[in-house]
MARBA-3410 file (N, C-alpha, C, O; in Angstrom, 1 decimal):
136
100.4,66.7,119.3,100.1,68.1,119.3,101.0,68.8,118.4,102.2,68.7,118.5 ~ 100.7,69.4,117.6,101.1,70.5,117.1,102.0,71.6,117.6,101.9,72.4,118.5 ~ 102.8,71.4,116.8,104.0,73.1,117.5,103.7,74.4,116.5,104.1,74.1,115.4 ~ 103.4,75.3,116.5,103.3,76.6,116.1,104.4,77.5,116.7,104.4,78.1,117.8 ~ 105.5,77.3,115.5,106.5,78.5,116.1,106.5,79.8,115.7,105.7,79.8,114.7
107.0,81.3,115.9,106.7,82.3,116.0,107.3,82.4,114.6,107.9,81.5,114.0 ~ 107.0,83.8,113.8,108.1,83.7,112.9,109.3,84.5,113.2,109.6,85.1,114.2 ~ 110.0,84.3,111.9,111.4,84.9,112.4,111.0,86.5,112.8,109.9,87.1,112.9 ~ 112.7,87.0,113.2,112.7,88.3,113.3,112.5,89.2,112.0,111.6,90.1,111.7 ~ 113.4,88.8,111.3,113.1,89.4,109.6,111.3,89.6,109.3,110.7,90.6,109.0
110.8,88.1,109.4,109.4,88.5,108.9,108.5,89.3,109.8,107.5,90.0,109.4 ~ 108.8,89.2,111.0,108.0,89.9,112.3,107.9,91.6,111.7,107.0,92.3,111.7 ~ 109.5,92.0,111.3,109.8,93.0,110.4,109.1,93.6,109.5,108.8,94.8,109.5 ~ 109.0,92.8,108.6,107.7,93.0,107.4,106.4,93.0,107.7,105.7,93.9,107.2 ~ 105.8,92.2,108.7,104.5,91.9,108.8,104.3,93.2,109.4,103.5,93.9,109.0
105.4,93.8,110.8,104.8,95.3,111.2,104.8,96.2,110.5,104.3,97.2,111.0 ~ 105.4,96.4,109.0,105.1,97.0,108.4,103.8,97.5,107.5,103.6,98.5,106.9 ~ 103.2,96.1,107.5,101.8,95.8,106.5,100.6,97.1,108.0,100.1,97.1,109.1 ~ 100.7,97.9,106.8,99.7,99.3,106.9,98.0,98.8,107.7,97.5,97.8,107.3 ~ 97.5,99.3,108.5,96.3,98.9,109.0,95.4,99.8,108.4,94.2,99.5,108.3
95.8,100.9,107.8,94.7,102.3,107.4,95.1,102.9,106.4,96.3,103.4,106.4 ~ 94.5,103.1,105.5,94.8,104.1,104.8,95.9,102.8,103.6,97.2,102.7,103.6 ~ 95.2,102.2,103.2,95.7,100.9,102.4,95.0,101.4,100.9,94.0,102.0,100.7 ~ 96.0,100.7,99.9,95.2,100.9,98.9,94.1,100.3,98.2,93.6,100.7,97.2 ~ 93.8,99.5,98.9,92.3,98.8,98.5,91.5,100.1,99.2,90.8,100.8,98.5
91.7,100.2,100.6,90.8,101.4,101.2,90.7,102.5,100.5,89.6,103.0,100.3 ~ 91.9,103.1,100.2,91.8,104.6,99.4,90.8,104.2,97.9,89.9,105.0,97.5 ~ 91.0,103.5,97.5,90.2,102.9,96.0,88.6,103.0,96.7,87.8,103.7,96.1 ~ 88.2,102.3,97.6,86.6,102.7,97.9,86.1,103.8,98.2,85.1,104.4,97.9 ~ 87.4,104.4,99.1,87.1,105.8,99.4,86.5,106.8,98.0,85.5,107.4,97.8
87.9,106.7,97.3,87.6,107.5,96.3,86.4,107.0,95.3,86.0,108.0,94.7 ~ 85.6,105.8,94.9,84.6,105.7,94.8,83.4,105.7,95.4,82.4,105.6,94.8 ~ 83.6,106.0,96.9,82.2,106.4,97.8,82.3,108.3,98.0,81.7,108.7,99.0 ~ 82.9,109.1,97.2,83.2,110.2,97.4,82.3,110.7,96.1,82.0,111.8,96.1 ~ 82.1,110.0,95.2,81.2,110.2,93.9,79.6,110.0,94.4,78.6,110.8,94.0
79.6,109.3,95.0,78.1,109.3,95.2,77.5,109.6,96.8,76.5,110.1,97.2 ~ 78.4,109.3,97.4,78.5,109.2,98.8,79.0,109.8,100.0,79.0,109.2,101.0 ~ 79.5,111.1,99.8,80.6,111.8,100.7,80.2,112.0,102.1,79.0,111.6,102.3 ~ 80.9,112.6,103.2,80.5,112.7,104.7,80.8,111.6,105.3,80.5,111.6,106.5 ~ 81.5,110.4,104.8,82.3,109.6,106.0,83.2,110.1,107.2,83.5,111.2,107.5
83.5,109.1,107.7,84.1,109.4,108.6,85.7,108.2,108.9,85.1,107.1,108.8 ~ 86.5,108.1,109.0,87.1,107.0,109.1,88.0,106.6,110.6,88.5,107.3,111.5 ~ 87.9,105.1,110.4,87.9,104.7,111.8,88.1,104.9,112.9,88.9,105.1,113.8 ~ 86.6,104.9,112.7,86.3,105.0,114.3,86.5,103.8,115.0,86.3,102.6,114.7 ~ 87.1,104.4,116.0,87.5,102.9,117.3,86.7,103.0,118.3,87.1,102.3,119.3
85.0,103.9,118.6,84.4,103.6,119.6,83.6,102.5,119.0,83.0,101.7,119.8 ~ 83.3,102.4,117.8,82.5,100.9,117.6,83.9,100.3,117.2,85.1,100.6,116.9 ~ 82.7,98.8,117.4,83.4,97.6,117.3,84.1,96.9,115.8,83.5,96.6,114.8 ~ 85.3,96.6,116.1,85.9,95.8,114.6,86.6,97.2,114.2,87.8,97.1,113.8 ~ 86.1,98.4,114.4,87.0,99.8,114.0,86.7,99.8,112.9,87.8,99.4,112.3
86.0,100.0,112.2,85.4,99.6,111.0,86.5,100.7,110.2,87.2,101.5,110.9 ~ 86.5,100.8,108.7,87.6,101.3,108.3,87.0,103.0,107.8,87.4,104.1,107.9 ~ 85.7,102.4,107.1,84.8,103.8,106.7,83.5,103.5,107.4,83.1,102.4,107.6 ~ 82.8,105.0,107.8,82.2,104.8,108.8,80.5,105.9,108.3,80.7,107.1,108.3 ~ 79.2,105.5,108.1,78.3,106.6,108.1,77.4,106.4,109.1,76.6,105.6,109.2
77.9,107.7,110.0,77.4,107.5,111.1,75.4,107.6,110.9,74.7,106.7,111.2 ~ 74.8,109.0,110.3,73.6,108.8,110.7,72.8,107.8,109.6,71.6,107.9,109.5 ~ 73.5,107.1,108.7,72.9,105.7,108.2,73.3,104.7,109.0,72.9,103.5,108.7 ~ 74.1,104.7,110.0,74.1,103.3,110.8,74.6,102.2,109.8,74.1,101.1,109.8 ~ 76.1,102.6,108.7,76.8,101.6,108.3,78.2,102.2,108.4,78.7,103.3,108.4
78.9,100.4,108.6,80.0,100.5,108.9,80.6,100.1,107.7,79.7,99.8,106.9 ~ 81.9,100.1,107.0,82.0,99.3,105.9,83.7,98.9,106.6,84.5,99.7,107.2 ~ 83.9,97.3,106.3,85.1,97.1,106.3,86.1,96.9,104.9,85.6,96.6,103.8 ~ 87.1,96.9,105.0,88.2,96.6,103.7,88.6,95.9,104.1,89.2,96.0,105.2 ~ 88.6,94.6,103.3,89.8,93.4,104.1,90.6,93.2,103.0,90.3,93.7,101.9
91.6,92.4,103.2,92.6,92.0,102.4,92.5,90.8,102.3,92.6,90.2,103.4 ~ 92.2,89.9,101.1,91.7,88.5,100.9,92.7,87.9,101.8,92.3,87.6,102.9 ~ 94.5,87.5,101.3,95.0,86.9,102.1,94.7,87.0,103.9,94.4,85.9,104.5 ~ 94.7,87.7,104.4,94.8,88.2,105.8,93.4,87.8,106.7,93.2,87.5,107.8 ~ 92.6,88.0,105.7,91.0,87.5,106.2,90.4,86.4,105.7,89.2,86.3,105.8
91.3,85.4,105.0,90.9,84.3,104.2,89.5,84.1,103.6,88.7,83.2,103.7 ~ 89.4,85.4,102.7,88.6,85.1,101.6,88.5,83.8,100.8,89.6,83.2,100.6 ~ 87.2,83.4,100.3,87.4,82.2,99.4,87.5,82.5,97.8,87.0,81.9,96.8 ~ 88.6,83.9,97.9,89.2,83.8,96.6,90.1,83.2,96.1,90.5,82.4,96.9 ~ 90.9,83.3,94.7,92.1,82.8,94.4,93.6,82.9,95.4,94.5,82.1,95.7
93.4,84.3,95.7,94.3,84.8,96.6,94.0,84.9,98.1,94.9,85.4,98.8 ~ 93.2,84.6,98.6,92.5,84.2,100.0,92.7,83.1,100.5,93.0,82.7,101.6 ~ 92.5,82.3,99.2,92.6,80.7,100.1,94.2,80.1,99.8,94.7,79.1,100.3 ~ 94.8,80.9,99.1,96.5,80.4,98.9,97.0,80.5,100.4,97.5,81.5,100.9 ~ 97.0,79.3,101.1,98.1,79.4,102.4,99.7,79.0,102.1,100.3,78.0,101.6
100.2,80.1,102.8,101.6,79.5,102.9,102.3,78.1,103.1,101.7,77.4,103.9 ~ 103.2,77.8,102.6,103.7,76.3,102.9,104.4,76.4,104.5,104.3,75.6,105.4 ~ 105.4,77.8,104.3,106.2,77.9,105.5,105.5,78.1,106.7,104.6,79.0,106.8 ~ 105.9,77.4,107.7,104.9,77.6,108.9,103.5,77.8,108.8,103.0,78.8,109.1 ~ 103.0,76.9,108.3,101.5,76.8,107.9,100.1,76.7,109.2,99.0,77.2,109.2
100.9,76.0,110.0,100.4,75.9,110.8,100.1,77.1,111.8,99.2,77.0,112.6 ~ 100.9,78.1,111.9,101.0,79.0,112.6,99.6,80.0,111.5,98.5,80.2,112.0 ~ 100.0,80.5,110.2,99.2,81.2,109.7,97.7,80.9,109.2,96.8,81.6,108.8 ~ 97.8,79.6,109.6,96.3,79.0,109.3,95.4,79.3,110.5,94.3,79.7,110.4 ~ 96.0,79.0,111.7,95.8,79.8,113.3,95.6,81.2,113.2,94.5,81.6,113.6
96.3,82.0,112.7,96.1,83.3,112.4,95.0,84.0,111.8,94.3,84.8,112.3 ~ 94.8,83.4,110.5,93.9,83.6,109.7,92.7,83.2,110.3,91.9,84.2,110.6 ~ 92.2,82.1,110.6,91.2,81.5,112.0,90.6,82.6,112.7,89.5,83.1,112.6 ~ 91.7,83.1,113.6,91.9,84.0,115.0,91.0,85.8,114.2,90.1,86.5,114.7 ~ 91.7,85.7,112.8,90.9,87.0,112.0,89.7,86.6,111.7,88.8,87.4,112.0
89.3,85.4,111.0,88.1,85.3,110.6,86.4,85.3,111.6,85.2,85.5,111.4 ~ 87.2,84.8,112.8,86.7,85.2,114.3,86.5,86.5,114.9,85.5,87.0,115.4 ~ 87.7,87.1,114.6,87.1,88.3,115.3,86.7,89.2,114.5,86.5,90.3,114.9 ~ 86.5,89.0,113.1,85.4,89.7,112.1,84.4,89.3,112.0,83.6,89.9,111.3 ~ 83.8,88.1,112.6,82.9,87.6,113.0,81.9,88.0,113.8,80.8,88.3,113.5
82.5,87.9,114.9,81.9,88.9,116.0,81.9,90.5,116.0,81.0,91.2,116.4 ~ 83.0,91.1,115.4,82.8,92.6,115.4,81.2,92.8,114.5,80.4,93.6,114.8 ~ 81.0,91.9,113.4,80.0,92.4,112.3,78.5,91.9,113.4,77.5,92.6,113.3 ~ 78.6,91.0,114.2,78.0,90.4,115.0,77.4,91.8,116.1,76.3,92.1,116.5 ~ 78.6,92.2,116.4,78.4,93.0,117.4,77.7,94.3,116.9,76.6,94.7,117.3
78.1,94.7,116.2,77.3,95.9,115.0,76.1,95.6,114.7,75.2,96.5,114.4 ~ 75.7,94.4,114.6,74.4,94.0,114.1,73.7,94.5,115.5,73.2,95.5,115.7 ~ 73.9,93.7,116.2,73.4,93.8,117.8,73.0,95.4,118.5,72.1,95.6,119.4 ~ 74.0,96.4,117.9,74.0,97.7,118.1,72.9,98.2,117.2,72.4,99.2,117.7 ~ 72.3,97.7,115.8,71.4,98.4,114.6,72.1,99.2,113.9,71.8,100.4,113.5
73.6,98.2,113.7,74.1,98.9,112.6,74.4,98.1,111.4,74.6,96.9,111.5 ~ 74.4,98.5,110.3,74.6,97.4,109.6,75.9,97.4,108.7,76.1,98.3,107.9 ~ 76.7,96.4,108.9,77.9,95.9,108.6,78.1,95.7,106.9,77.3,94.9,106.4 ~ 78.8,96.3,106.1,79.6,95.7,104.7,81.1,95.3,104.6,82.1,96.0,104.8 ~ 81.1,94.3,104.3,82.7,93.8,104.4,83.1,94.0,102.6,82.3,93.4,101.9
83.8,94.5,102.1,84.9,94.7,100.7,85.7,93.8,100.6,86.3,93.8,101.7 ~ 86.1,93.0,100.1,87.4,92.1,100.0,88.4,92.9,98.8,88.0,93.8,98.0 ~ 89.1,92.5,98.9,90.6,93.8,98.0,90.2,93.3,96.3,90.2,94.0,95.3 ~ 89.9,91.8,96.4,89.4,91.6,94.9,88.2,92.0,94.5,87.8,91.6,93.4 ~ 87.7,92.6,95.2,86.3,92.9,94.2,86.6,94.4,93.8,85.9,95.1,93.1
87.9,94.6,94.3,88.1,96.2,93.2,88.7,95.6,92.1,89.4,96.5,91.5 ~ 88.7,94.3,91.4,89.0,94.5,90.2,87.5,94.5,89.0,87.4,94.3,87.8 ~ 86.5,94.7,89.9,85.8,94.9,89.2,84.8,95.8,89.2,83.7,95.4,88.9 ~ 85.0,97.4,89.5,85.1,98.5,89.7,83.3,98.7,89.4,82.5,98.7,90.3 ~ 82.9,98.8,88.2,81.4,98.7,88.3,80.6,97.8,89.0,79.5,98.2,89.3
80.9,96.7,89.3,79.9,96.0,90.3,80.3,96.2,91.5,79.4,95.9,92.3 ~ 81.6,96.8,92.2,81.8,97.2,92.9,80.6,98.7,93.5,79.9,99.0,94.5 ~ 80.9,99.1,92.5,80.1,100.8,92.3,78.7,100.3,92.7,78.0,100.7,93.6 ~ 78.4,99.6,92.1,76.2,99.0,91.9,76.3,98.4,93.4,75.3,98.4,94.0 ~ 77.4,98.0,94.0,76.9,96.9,95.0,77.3,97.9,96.3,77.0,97.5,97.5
77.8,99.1,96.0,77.7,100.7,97.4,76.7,101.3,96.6,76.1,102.2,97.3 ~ 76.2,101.4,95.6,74.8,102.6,95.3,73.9,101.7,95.7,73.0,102.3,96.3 ~ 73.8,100.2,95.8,72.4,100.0,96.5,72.6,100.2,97.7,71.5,100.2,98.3 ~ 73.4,100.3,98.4,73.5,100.6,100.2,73.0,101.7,100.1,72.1,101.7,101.0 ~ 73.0,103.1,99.4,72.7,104.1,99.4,71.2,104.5,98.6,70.7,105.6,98.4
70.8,103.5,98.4,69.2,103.8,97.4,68.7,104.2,98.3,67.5,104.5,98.2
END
C-alpha cells in the first residue's frame, strides 16, 4: 500500500496562499467577456462547482481552471511533481472529480457548463471566437 504523506508546513504555507478568485487567468476572461458580453455576475456559491463567472438568464456557468491544479492535458497540466507524487496525483484525481460532477450537476439543473484552462489565454483570438459563439 502506498503512503501519501501530508506536505510540509512551509508548503501547506504557500499552497494557502494560491488565490481561489479573482486570479489572473480569471481577470484576463473577464476583461474579454466585458467587450462583448457584460452583466456577469461572479461566484456564485448557490450553484454547484461555484462557478467563477456566472450568466444567470443564459443559463451559463463558465469555469477558469489552472492547468497544473486541474490536470489539463497540456504541457503544463500533465507536468507532475517528482516530490511526493503520490500525494499530488491523489489531489489532482480528487479535482478532476469534483469538476466532474459540479459540470455534471449544472447539466442536470439546464445549465450549461464552459471550462477555460489558463493556457488557452495564450491564444487570445481563439479564445475570443470560442466565448462569441456561446453568445451567438
Amino acid at each position: 500500500m502506498l503512503q501519501i504523506r501530508k506536505p510540509s508546513p512551509e508548503r501547506s504555507a504557500v499552497m494557502r496562499a494560491v488565490k481561489s478568485r479573482d486570479t489572473g487567468p480569471e481577470i484576463a476572461v473577464r476583461a474579454m467577456l466585458r467587450g462583448f458580453a457584460p452583466g456577469y455576475r461572479l461566484c456564485r456559491a448557490d450553484l454547484p462547482g461555484k462557478p467563477d463567472i456566472v450568466y444567470g438568464r443564459r443559463k451559463l456557468a463558465i469555469f477558469v481552471h489552472g492547468c497544473f491544479w486541474h490536470g489539463h492535458n497540456c504541457p503544463r497540466g500533465a507536468r507532475m511533481p517528482k516530490a511526493n507524487a503520490d500525494y499530488w496525483r491523489a489531489k489532482i484525481a480528487r479535482n478532476r472529480d469534483r469538476d466532474a460532477a459540479a459540470t455534471a450537476a449544472l447539466t442536470a439543473m439546464g445549465w450549461r457548463a464552459l471550462t477555460i484552462y489558463e493556457c488557452e489565454l495564450k491564444d487570445p483570438s481563439a479564445l475570443r471566437a470560442r466565448l462569441g459563439a456561446e453568445f451567438a
